[in-house]
OpenMM code with the backbone's topology and positions (N, CA, C; nanometers):
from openmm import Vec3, app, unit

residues = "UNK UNK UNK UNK UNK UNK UNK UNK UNK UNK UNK UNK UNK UNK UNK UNK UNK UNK UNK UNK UNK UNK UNK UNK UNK UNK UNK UNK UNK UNK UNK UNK UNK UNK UNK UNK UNK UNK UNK UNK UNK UNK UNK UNK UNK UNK UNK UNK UNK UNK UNK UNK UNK UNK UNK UNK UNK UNK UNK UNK UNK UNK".split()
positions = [
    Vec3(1.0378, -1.6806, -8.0122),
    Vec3(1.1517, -1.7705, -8.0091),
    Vec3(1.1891, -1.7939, -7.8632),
    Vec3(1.1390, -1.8816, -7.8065),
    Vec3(1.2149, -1.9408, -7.6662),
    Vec3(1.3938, -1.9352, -7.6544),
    Vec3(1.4284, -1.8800, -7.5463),
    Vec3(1.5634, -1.9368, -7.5256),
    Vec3(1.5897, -2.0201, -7.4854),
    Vec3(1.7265, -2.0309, -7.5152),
    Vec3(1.8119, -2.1476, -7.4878),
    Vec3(1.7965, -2.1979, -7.3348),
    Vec3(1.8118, -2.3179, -7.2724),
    Vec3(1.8176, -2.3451, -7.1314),
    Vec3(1.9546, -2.2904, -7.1235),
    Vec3(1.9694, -2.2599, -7.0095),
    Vec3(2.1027, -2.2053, -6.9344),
    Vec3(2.1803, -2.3534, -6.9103),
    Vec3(2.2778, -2.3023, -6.8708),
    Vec3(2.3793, -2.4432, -6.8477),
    Vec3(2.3701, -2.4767, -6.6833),
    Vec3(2.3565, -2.6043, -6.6309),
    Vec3(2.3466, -2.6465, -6.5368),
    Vec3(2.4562, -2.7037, -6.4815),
    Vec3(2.5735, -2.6762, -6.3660),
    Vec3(2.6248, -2.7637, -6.3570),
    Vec3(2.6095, -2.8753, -6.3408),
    Vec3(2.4996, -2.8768, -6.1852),
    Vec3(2.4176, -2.9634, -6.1060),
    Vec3(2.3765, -3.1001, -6.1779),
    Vec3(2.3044, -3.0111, -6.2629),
    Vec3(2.1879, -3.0934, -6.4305),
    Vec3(2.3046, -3.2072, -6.4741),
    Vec3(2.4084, -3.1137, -6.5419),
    Vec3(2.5275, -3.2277, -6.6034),
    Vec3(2.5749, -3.3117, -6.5150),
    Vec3(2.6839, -3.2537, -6.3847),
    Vec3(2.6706, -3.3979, -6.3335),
    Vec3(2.5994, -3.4697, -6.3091),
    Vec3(2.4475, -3.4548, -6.2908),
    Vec3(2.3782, -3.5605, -6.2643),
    Vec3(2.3707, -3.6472, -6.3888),
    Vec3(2.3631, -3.5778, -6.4704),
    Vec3(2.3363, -3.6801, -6.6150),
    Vec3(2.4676, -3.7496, -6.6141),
    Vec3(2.5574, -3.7282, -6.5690),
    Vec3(2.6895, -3.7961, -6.5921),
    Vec3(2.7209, -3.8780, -6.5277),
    Vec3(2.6863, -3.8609, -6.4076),
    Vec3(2.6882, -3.9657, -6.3019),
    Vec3(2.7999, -3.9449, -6.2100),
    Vec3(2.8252, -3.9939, -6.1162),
    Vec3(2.9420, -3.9512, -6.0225),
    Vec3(3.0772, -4.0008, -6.0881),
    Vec3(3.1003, -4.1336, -6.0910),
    Vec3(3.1956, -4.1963, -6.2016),
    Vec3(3.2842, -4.0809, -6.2518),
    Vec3(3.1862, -4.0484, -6.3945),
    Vec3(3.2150, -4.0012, -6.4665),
    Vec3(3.2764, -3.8501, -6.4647),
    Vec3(3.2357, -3.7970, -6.3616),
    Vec3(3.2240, -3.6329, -6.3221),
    Vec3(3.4138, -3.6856, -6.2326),
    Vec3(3.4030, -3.7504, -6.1630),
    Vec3(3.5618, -3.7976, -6.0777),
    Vec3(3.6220, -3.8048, -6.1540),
    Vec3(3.6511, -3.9125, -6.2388),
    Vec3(3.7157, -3.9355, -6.4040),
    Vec3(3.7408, -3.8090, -6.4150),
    Vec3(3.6929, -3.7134, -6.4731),
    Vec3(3.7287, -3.5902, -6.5767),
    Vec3(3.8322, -3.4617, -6.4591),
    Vec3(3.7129, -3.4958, -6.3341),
    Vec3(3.8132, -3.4247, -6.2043),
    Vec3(3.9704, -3.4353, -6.2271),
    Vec3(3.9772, -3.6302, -6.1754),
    Vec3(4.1344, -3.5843, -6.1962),
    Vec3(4.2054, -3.5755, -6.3015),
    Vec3(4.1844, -3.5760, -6.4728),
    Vec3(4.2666, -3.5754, -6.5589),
    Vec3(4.2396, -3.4115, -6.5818),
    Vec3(4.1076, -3.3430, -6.5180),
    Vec3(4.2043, -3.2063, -6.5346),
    Vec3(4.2881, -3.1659, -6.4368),
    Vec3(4.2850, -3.2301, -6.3340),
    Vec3(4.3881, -3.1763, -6.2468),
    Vec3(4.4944, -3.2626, -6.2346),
    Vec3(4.4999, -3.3628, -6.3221),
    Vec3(4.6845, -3.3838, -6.3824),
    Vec3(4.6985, -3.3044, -6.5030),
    Vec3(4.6427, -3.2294, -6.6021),
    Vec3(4.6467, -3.1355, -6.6958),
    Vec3(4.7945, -3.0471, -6.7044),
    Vec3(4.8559, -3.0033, -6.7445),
    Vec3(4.9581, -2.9088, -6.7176),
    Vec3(4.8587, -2.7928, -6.7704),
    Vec3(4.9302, -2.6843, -6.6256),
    Vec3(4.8679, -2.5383, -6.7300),
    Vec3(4.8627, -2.5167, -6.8559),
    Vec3(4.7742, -2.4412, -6.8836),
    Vec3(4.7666, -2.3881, -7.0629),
    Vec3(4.8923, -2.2806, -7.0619),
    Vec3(4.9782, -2.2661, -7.1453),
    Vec3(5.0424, -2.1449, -7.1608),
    Vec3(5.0262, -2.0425, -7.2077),
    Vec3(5.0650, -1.9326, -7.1650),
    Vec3(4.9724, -1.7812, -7.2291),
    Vec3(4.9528, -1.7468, -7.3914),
    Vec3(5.0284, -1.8215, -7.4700),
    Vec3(4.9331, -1.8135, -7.6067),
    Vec3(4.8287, -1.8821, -7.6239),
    Vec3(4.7807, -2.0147, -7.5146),
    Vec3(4.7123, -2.0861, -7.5514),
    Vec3(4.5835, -2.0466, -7.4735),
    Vec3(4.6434, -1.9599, -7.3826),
    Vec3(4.4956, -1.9467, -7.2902),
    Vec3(4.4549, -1.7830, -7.3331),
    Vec3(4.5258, -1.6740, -7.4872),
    Vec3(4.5020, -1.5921, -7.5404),
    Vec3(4.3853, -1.6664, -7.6899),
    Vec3(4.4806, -1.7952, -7.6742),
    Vec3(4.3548, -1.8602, -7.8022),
    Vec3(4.1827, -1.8302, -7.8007),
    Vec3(4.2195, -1.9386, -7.6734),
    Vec3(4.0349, -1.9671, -7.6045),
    Vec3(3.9937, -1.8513, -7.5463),
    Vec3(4.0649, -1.7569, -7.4668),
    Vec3(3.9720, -1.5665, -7.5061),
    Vec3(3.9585, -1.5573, -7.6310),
    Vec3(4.0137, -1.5398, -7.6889),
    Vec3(4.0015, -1.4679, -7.8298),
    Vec3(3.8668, -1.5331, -7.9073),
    Vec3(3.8518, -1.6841, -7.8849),
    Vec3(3.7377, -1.7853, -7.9339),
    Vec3(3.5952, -1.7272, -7.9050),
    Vec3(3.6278, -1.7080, -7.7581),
    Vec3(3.5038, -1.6718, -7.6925),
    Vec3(3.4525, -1.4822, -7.7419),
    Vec3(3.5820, -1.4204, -7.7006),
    Vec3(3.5300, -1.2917, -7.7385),
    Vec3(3.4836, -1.2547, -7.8537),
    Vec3(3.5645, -1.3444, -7.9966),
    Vec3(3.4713, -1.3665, -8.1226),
    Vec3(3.3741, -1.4065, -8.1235),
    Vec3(3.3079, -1.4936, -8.0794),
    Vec3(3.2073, -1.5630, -8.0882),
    Vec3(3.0825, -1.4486, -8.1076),
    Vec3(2.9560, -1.5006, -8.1731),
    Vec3(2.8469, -1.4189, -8.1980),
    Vec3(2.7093, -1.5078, -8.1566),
    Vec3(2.6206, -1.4845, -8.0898),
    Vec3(2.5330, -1.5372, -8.0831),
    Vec3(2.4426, -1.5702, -8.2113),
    Vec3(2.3727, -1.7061, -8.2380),
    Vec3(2.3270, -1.7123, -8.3638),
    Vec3(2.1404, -1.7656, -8.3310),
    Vec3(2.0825, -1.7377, -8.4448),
    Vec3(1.9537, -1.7817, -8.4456),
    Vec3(1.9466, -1.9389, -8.4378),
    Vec3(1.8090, -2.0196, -8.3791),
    Vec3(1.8279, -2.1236, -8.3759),
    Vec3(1.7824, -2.1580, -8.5411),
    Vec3(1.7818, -2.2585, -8.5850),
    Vec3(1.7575, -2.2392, -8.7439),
    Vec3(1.7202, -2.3762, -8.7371),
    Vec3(1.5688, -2.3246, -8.7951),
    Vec3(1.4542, -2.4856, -8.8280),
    Vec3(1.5206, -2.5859, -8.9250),
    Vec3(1.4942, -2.6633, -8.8893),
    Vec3(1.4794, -2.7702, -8.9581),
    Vec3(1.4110, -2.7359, -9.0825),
    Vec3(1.4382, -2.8060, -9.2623),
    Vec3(1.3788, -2.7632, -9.3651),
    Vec3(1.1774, -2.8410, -9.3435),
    Vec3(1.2087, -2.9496, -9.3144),
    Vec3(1.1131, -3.0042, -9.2878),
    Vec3(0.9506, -2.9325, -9.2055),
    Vec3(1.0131, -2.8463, -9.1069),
    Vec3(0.9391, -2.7596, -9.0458),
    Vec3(0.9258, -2.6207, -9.1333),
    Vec3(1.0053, -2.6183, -9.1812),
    Vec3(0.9710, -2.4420, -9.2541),
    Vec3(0.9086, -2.4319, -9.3669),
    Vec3(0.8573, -2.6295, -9.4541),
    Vec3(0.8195, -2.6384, -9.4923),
    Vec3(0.6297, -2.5745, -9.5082),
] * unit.nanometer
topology = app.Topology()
chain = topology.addChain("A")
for resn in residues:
    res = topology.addResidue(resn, chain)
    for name in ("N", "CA", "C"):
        topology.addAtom(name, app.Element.getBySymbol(name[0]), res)
């Protein structure tokens, strides 16, 4: 089973283009902070989280 590619920042903005990567810049940095239940949410998301198998297609397992 090959792994997953790693995440690229580099990779994404390039696929995104400059535009697009500025765009997202400043609406997170007009964002208001998350507040501490909300930024206990998205830990909690992540620390649940479980790694999963990649899972064929029926067509292939055929």
């Amino acid at each position: 089973m090959a792994a997953a590619p790693r995440f690229s920042l580099a990779e994404a903005e390039r696929l995104l283009g400059p535009a697009v990567v500025e765009t997202v810049r400043r609406q997170v940095d007009a964002a208001p902070p998350l507040r501490p239940e909300q930024r206990e949410q998205v830990r909690a998301v992540f620390a649940s989280a479980r790694a999963m198998r990649p899972v064929r297609p029926a067509a292939d397992a055929a």
